[in-house]
C-alpha positions in Angstrom: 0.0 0.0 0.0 2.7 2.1 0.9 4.6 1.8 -2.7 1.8 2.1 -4.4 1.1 5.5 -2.7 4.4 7.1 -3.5 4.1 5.7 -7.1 1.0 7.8 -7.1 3.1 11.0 -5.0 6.0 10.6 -7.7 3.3 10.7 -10.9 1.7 13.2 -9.7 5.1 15.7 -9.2 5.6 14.7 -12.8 2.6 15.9 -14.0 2.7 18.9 -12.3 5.9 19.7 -12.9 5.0 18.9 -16.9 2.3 21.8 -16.5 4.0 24.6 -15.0 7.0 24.0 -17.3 7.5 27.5 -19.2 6.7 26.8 -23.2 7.9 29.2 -25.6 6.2 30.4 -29.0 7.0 29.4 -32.3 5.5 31.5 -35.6 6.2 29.5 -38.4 4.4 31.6 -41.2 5.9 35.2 -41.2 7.5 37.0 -44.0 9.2 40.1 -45.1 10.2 41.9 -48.6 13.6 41.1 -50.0 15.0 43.5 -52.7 17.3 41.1 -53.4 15.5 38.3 -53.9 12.5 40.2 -55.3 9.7 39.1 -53.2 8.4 38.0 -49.9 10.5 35.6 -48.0 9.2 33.3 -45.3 10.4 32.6 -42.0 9.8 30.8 -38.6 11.3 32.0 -35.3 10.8 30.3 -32.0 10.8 32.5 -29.1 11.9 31.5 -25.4 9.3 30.9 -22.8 10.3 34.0 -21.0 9.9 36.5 -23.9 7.1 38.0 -23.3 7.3 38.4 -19.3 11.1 39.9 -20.1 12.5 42.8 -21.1 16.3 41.2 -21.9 17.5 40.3 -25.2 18.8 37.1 -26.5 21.7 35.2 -28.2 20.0 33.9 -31.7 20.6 30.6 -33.4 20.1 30.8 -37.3 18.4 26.9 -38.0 18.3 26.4 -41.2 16.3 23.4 -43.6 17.2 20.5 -45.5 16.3 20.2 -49.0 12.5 19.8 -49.9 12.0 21.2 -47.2 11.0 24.9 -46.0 10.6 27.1 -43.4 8.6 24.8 -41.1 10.2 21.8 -41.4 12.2 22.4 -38.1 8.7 23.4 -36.7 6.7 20.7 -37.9 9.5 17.7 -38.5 11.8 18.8 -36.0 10.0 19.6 -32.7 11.9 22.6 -31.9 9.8 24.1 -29.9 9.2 21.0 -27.7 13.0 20.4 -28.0 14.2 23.8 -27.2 11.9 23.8 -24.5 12.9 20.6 -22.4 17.0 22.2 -23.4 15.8 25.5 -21.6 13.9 24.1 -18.6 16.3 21.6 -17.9 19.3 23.9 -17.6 20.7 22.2 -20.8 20.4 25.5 -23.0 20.3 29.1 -22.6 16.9 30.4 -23.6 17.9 32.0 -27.3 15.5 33.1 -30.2 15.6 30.1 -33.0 15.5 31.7 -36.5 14.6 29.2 -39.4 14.2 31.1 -43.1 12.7 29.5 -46.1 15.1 28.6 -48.8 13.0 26.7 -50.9 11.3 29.3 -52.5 11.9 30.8 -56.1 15.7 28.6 -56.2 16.4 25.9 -53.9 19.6 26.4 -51.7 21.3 29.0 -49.5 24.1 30.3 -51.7 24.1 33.1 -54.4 24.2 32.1 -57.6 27.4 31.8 -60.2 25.8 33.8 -62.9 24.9 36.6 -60.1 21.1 36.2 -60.7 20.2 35.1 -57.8 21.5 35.9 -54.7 20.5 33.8 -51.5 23.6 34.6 -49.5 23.7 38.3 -50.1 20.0 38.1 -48.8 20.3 36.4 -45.6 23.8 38.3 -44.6 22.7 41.8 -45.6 18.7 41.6 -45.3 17.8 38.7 -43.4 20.1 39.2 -40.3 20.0 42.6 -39.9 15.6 42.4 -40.4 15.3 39.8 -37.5 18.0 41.4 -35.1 16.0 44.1 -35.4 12.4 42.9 -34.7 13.7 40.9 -32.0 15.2 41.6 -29.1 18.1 39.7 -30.3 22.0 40.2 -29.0 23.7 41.6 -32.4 27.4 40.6 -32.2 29.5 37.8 -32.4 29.6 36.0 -29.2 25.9 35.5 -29.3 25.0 34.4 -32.5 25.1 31.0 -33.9 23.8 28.7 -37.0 23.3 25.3 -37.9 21.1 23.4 -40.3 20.9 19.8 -41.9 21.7 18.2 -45.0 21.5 21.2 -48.1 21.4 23.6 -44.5 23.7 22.0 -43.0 26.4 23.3 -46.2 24.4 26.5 -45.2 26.0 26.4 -42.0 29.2 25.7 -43.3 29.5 28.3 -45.7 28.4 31.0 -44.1 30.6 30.6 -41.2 33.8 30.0 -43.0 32.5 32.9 -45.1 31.3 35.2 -42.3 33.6 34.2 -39.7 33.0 37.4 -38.1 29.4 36.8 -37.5 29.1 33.6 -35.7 30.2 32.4 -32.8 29.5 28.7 -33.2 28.8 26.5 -36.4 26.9 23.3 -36.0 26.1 21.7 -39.7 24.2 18.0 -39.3 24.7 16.0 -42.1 25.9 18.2 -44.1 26.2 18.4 -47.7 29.6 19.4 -48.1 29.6 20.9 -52.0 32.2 19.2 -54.8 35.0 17.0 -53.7 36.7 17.9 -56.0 37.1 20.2 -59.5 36.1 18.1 -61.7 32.9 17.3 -60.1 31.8 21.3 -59.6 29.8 20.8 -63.4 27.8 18.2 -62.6 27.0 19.1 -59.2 26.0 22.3 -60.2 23.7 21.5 -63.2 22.0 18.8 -60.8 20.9 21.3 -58.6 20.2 24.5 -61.1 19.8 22.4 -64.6 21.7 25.0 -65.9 25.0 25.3 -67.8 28.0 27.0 -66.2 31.0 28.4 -68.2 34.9 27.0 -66.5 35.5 29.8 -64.5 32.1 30.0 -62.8 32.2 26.6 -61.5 35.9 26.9 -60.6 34.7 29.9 -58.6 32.2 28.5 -57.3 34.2 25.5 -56.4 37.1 27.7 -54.3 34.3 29.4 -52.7 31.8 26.4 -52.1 33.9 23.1 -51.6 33.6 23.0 -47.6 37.0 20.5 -48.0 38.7 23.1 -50.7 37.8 25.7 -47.7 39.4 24.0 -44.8 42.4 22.8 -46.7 43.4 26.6 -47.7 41.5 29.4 -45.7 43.3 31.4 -43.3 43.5 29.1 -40.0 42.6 31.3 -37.3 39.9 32.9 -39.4 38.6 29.1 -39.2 40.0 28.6 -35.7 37.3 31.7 -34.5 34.5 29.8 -35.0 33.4 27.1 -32.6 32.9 24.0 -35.3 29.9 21.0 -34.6 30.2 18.4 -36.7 27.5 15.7 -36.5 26.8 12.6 -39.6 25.2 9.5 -39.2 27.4 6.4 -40.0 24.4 5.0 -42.3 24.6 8.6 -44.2 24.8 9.1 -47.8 27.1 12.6 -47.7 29.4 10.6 -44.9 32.5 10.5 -47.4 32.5 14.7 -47.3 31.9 15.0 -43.3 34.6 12.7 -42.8 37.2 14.6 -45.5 36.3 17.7 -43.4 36.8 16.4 -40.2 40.7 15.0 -41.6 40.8 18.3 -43.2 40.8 20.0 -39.8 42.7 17.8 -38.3 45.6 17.7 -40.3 45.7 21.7 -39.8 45.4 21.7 -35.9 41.6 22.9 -36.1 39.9 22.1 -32.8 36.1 20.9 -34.0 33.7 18.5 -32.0 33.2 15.2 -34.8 30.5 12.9 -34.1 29.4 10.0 -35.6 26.6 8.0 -34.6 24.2 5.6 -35.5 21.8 6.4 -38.1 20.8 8.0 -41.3 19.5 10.9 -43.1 16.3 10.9 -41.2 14.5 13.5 -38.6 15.1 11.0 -36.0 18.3 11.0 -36.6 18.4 15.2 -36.5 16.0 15.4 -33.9 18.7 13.6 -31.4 21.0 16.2 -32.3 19.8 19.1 -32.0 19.6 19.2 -28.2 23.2 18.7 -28.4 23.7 21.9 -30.7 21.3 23.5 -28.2 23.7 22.8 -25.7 26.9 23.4 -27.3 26.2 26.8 -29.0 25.4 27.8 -25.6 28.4 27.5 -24.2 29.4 30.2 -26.3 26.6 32.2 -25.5 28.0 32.2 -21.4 30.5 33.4 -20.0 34.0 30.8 -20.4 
């Protein structure tokens, strides 16, 4: 009798403590006016349960979407919110303002264009950024601003912070699609993704600028080095053979990274399990070390 009251005193914390758990807010349907891009762009943004009761600002983690995908698919596929809230109540993550824009619309992909027509990157660093850190009561420098992102954003990630270096604090790419290996594979990877043709010297520029492995083999080192690097792929994954030339890549230059491989695919389950771990890691950064 006695154990099967304190079963029922133990249940009954849980499910109180379940209810008066803080929940943030996520808007997964918003939008703004690019010039760049010429029309509206979408994006979701989750905001910490304490928002609205606050008057602080917060760190800001730019989440960005796997191919096929769009704005919500870290909403609806991912769970942030449900995620991002068990990270914050739990003392595993620092409440921070999640950021997730759509880069399926008009072109697929994060990255501007070789011809110049179309370009995503110049939109998110020059419009996108600045837009949000302004609506939000988001922490504009360095130290408290991150990015991360799977598969097609996972080379999102990578790209903009070894282009941006400046800008983020951490960079966290899951399963990342890593660009070329090599030279010679720039045309067809290219014309895959656009199906359009590309003269020799825009894919060898887009090569030196977009091979993540090309990138960590010759960039500046401590322009590298000022980025906190993430590195998560499945051992089951499809785009293993990049994540792993990376990781050597950094290795052989002395470039401390976190590597992790573990079991699994390219599959939501498998990015769901990691992105409490990003949570956790980016904010490490965002306090005091």
């Amino acid at each position: 009798m006695i154990r099967l009251q304190s079963v029922f005193i133990l249940f009954t914390v849980f499910c109180f403590a379940d209810i008066f758990a803080q929940h943030g807010k996520v808007s997964d349907n918003l939008s703004f006016k690019s010039e760049i891009l010429n029309g509206e762009r979408k994006y979701a943004v989750y905001l910490p349960p304490d928002y609205e009761t606050s008057e602080r600002s917060y760190p800001v983690l730019y989440l960005l979407h796997g191919s096929g995908d769009d704005q919500t698919g870290w909403v609806q596929f991912g769970e942030v919110r449900h995620i991002a809230d068990k990270a914050i109540n739990n003392g595993r993550s620092t409440p921070m303002i999640i950021v997730m824009p759509d880069a399926n619309t008009g072109r697929r992909g994060y990255f501007n264009d070789p011809k110049g027509d179309w370009n995503y990157e110049d939109f998110f660093i020059r419009e996108f950024m600045p837009y949000v850190e302004k609506k939000y009561r988001i922490k504009s420098e360095k130290r408290y601003r991150a990015i991360a992102g799977l598969s097609m954003g996972g080379g999102g990630s990578f790209t903009y912070a070894l282009h941006h270096p400046e800008l983020f604090s951490s960079a966290c790419p899951l399963s990342a699609s890593t660009g070329p290996l090599t030279q010679e594979e720039t045309a067809g990877y290219l014309e895959r993704r656009s199906g359009r043709t590309y003269t020799n010297e825009e894919r060898k520029r887009y090569f030196e600028s977009h091979s993540i492995v090309h990138l960590m083999r010759n960039m500046e080192v401590e322009k590298i080095k000022s980025v906190r690097w993430y590195i998560d792929c499945g051992d089951d994954d499809f785009l293993y053979e990049g994540n792993a030339l990376v990781h050597i890549a950094m290795k052989k230059r002395k470039i401390p990274h976190e590597f992790r491989i573990r079991d699994g695919g390219h599959t939501w389950t498998y990015w769901r399990a990691s992105l409490p771990e990003v949570l956790g890691f980016v904010s490490m950064a965002f306090h005091q070390y």
